[in-house]
N, C-alpha and C positions, 0 to 999 in steps of 0.2 A: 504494500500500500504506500506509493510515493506521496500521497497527497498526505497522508499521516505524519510521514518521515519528516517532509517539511515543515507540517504545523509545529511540530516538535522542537526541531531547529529555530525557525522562528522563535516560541515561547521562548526556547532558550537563550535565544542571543535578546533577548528582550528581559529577561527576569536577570540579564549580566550585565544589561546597562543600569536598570532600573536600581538592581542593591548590588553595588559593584565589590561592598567589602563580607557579602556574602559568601561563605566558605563552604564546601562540602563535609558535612563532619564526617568521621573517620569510624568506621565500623567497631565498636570496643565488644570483647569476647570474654564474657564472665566466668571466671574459674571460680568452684568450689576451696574452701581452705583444703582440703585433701590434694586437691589437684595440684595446687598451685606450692605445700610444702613435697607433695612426690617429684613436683618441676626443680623446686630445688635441690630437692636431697641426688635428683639424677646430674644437673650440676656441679653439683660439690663434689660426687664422686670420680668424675672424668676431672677437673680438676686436682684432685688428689693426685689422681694417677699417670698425670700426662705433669711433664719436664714445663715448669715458664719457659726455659728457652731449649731449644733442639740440641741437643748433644753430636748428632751427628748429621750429615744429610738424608734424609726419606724419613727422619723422627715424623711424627705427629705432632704438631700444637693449634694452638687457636686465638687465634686475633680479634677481638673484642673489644669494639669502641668503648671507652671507660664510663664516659656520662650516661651512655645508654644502660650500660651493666649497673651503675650504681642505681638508675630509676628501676629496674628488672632486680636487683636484690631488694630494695624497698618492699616493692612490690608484691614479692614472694615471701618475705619474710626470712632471706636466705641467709640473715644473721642466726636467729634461735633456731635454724635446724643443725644439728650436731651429726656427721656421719659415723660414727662410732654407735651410735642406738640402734644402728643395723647390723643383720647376721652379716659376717664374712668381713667388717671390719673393723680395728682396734684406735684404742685411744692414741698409736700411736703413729695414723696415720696424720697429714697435715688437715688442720682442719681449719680453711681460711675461708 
């Protein structure tokens, strides 16, 4: 239906002049506390286990813009989850 397609376009270019500092808001995806301390606790544990820096070439690491990780630790709460309160690992792995 062409003639839709363009009413559409139309509205649109018209609802962008009309409130220009109108934004599309951005989808937010609500997680359960379970969900959201299992997201962490699965974080922390690849961080445990994976090198800050590569020791050798074909290591694995992971590059994580810092501001965004610290809004995503907020988030989760991934200060009070301790990975040690899980089977298979000890207090004396790192737990940052």
């Amino acid at each position: 239906m062409p003639e839709l397609d363009e009413f559409i376009d139309q509205l649109i270019d018209s609802m962008k002049k009309q409130f220009p500092n109108l934004k599309k808001v951005k989808k937010q995806i609500k997680k359960s506390a379970d969900e959201l301390y299992q997201e962490a606790l699965t974080v922390k544990k690849i961080l445990a286990e994976t090198p800050a820096i590569p020791d050798k070439a074909g290591d694995k690491y992971h590059i994580v813009a810092m501001d965004w990780f610290r809004k995503w630790q907020s988030y989760t709460g991934y200060e009070k989850v301790k990975i040690w309160d899980t089977p298979g690992m000890s207090s004396d792995e790192t737990d940052e």
